[in-house]
mmCIF file of the N, C-alpha and C atoms, coordinates in Angstrom:
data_MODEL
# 
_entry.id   MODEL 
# 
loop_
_atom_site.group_PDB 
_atom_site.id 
_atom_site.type_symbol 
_atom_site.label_atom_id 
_atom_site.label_alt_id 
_atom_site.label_comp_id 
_atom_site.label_asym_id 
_atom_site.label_entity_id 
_atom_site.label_seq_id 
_atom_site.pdbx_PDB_ins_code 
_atom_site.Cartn_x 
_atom_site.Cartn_y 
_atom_site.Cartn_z 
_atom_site.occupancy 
_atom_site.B_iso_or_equiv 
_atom_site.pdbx_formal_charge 
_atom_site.auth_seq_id 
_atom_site.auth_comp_id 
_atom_site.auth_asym_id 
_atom_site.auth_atom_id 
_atom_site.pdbx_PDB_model_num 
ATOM 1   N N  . UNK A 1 1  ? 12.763 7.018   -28.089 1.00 0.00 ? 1  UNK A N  1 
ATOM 2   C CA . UNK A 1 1  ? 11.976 7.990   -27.319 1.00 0.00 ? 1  UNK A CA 1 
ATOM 3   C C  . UNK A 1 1  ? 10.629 7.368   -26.932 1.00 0.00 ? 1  UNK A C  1 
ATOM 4   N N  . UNK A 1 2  ? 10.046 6.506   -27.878 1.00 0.00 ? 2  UNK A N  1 
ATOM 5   C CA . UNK A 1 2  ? 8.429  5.783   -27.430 1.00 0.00 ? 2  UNK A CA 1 
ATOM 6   C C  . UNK A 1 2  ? 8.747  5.343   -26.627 1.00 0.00 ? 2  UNK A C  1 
ATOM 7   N N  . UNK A 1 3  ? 10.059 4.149   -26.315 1.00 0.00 ? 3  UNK A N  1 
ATOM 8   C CA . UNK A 1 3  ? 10.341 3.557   -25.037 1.00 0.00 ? 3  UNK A CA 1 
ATOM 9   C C  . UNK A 1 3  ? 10.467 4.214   -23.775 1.00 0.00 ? 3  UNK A C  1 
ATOM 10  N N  . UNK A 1 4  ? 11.348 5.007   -23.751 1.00 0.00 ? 4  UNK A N  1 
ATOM 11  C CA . UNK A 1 4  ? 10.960 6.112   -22.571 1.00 0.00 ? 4  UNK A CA 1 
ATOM 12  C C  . UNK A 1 4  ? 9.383  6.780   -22.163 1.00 0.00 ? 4  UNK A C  1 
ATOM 13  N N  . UNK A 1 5  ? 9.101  6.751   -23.261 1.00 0.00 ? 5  UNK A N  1 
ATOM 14  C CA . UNK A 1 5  ? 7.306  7.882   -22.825 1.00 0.00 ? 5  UNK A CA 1 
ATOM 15  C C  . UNK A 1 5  ? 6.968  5.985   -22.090 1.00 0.00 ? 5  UNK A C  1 
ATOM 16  N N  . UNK A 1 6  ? 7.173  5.258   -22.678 1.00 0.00 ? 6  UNK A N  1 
ATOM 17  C CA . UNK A 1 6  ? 5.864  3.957   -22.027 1.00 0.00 ? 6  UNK A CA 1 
ATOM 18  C C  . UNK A 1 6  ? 6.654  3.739   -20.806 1.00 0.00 ? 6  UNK A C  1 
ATOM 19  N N  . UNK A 1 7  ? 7.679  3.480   -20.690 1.00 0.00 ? 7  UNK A N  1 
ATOM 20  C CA . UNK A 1 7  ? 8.495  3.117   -19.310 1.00 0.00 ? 7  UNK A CA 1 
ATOM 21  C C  . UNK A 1 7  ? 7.930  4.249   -18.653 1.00 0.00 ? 7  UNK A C  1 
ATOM 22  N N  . UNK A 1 8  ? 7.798  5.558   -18.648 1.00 0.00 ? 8  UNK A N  1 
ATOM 23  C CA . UNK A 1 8  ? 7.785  6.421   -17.666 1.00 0.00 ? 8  UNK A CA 1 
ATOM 24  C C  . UNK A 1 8  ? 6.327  6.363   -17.452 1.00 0.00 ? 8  UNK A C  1 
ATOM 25  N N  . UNK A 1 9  ? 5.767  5.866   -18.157 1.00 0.00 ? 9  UNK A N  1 
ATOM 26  C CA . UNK A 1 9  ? 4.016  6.063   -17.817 1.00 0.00 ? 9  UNK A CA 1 
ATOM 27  C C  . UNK A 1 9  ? 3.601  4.926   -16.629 1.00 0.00 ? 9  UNK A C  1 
ATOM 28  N N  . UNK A 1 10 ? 4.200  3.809   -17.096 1.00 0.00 ? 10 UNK A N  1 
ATOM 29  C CA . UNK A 1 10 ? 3.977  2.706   -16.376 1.00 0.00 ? 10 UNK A CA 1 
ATOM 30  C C  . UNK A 1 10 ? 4.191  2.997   -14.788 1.00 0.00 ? 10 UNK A C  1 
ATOM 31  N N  . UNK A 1 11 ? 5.413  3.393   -14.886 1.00 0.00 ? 11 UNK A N  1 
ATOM 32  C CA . UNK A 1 11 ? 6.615  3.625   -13.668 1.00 0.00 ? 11 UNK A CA 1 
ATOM 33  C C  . UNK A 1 11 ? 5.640  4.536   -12.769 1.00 0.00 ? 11 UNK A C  1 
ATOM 34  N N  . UNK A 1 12 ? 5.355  5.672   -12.844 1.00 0.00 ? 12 UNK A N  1 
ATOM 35  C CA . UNK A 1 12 ? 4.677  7.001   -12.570 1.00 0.00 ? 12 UNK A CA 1 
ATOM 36  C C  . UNK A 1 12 ? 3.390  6.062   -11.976 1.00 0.00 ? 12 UNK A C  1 
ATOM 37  N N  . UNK A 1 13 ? 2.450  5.563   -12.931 1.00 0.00 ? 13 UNK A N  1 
ATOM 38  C CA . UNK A 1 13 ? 1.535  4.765   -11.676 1.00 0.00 ? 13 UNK A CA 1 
ATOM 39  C C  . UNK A 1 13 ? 1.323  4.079   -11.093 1.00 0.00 ? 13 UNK A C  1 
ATOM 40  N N  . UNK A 1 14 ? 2.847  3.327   -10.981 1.00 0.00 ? 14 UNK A N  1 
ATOM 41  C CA . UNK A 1 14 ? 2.715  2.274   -10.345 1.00 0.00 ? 14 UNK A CA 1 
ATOM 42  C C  . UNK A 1 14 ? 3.310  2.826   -9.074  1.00 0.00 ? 14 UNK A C  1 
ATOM 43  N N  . UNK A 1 15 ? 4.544  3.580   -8.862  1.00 0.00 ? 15 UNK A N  1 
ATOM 44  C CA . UNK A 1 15 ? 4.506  4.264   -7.884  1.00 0.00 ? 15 UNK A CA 1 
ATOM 45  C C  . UNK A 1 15 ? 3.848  5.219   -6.806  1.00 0.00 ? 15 UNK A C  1 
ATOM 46  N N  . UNK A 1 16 ? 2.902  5.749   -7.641  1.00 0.00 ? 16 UNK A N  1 
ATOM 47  C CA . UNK A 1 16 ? 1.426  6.337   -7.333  1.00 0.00 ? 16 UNK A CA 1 
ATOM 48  C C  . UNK A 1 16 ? 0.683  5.505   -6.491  1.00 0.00 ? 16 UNK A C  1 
ATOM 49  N N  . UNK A 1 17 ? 0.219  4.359   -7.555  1.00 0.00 ? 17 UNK A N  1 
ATOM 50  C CA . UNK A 1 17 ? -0.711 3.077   -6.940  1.00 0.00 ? 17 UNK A CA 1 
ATOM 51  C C  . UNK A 1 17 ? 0.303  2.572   -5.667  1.00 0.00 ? 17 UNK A C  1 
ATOM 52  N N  . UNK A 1 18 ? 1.514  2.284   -5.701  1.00 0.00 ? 18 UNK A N  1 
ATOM 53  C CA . UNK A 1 18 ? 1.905  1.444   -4.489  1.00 0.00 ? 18 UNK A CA 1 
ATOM 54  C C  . UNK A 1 18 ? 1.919  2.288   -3.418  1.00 0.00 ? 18 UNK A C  1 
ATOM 55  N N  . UNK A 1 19 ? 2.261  3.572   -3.679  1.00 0.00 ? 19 UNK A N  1 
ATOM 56  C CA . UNK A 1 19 ? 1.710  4.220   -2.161  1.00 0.00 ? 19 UNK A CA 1 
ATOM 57  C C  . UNK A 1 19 ? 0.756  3.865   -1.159  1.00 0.00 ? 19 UNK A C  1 
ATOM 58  N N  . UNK A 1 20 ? -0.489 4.276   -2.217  1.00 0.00 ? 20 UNK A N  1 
ATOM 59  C CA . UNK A 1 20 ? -1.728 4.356   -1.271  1.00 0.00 ? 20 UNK A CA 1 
ATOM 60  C C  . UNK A 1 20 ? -2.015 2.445   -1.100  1.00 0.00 ? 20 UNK A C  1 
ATOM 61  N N  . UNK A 1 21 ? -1.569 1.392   -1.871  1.00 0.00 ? 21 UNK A N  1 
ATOM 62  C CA . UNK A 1 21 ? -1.657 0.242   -1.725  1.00 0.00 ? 21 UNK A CA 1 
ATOM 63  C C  . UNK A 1 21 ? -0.809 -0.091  -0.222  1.00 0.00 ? 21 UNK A C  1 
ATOM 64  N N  . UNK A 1 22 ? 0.295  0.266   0.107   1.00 0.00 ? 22 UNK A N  1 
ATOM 65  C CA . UNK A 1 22 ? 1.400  0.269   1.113   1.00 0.00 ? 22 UNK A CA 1 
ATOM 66  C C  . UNK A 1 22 ? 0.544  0.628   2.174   1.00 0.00 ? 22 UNK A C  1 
ATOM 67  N N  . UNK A 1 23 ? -0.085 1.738   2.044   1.00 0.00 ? 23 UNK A N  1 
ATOM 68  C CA . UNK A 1 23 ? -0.703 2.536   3.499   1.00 0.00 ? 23 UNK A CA 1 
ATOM 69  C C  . UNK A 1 23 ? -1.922 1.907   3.700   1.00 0.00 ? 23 UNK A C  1 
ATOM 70  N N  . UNK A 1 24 ? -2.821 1.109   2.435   1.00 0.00 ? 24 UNK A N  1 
ATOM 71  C CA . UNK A 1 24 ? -3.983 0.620   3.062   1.00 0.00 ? 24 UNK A CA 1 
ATOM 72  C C  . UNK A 1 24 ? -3.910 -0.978  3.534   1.00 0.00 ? 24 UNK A C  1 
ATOM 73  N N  . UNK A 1 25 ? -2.629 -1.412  3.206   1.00 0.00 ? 25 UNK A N  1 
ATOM 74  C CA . UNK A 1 25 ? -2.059 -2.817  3.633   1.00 0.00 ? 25 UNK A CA 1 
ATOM 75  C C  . UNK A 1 25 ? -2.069 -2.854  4.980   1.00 0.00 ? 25 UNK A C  1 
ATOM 76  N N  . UNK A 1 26 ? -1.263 -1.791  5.531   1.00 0.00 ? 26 UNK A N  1 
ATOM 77  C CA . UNK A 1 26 ? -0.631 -1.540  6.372   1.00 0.00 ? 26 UNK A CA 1 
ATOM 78  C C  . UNK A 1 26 ? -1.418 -1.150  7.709   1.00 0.00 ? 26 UNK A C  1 
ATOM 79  N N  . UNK A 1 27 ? -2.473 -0.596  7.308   1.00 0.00 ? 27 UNK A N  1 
ATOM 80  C CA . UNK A 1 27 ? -3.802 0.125   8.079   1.00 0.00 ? 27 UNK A CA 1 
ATOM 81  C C  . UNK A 1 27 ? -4.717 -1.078  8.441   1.00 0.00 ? 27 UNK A C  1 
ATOM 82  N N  . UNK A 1 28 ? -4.957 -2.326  7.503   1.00 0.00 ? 28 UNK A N  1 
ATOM 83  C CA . UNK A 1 28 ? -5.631 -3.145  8.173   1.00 0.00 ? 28 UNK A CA 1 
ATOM 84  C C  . UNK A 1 28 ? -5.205 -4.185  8.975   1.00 0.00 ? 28 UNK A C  1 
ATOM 85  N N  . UNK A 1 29 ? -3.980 -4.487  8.449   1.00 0.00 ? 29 UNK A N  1 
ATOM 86  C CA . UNK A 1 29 ? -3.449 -5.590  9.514   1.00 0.00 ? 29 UNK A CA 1 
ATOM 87  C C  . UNK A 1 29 ? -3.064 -4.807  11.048  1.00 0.00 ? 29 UNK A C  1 
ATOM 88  N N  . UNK A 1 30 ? -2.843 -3.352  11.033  1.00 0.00 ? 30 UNK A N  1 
ATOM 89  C CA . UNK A 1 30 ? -2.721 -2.977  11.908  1.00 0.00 ? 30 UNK A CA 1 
ATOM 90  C C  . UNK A 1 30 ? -3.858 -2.527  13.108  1.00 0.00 ? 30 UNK A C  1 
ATOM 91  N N  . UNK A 1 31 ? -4.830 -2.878  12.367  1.00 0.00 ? 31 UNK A N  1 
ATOM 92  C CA . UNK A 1 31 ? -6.018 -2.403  13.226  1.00 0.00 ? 31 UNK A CA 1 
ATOM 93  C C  . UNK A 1 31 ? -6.691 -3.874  13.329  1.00 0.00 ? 31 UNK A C  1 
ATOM 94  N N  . UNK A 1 32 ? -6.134 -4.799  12.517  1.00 0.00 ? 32 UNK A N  1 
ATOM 95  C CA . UNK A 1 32 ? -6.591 -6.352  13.227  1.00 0.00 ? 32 UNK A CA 1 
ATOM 96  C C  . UNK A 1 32 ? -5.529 -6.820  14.619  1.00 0.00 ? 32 UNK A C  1 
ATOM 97  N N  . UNK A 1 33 ? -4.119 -6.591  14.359  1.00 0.00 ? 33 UNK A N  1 
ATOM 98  C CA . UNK A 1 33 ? -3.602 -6.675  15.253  1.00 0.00 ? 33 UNK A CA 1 
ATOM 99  C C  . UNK A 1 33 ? -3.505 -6.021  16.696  1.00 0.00 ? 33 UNK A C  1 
ATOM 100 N N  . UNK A 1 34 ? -4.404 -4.394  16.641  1.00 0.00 ? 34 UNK A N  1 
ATOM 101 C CA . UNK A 1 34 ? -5.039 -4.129  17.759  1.00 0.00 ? 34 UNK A CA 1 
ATOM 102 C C  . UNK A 1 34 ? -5.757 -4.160  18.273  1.00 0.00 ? 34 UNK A C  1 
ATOM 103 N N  . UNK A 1 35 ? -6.982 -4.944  17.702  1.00 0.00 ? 35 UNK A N  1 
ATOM 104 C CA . UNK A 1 35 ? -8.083 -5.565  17.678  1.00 0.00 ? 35 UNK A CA 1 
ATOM 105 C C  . UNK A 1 35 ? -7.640 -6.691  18.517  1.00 0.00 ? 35 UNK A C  1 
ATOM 106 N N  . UNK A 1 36 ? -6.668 -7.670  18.327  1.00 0.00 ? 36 UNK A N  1 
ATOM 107 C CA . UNK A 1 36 ? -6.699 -8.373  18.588  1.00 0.00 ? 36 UNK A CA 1 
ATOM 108 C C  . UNK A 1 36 ? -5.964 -8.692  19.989  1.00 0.00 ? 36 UNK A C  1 
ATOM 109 N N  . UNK A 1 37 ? -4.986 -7.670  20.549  1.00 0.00 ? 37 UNK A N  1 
ATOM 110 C CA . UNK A 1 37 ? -3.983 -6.898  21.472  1.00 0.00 ? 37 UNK A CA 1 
ATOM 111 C C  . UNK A 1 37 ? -5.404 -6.753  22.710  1.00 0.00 ? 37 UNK A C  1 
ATOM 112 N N  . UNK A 1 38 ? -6.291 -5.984  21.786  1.00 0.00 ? 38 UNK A N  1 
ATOM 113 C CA . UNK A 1 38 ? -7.431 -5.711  23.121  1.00 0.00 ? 38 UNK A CA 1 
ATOM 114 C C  . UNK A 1 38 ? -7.830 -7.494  23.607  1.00 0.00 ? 38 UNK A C  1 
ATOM 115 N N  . UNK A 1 39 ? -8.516 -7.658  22.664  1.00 0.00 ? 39 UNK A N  1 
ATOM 116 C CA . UNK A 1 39 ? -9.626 -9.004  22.944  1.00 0.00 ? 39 UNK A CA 1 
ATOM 117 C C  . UNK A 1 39 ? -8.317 -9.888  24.315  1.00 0.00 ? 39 UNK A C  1 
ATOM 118 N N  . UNK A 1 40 ? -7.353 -9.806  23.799  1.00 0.00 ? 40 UNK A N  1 
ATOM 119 C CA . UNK A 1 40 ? -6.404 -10.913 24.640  1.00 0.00 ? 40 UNK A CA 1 
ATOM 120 C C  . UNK A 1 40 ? -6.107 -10.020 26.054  1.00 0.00 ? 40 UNK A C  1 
ATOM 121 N N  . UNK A 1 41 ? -5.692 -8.927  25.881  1.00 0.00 ? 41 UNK A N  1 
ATOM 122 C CA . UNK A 1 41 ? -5.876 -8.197  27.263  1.00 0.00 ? 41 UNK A CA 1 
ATOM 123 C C  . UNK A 1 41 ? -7.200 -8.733  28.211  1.00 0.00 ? 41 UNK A C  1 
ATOM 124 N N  . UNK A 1 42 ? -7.678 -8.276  27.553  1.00 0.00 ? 42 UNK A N  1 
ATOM 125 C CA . UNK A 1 42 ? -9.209 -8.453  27.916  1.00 0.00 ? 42 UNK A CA 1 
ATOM 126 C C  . UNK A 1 42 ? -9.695 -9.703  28.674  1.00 0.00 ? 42 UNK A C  1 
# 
């Protein structure tokens, strides 16, 4: 049963944490790559 409570604790924030890690990854390369979409238009 300890093994389960620590596996599930771990699990729980790491899934938590990779969310908002995923979306703020995701948010900057995407706003360098439109950043960068303009400048070359441009």
């Amino acid at each position: 049963m300890h093994k389960d409570v620590i596996h599930n604790d771990p699990l729980a924030e790491d899934e938590t944490n990779r969310k908002p890690s995923v979306g703020i990854t995701v948010t900057v390369p995407f706003r360098n790559a439109e950043d960068g979409d303009d400048t070359v238009e441009d």
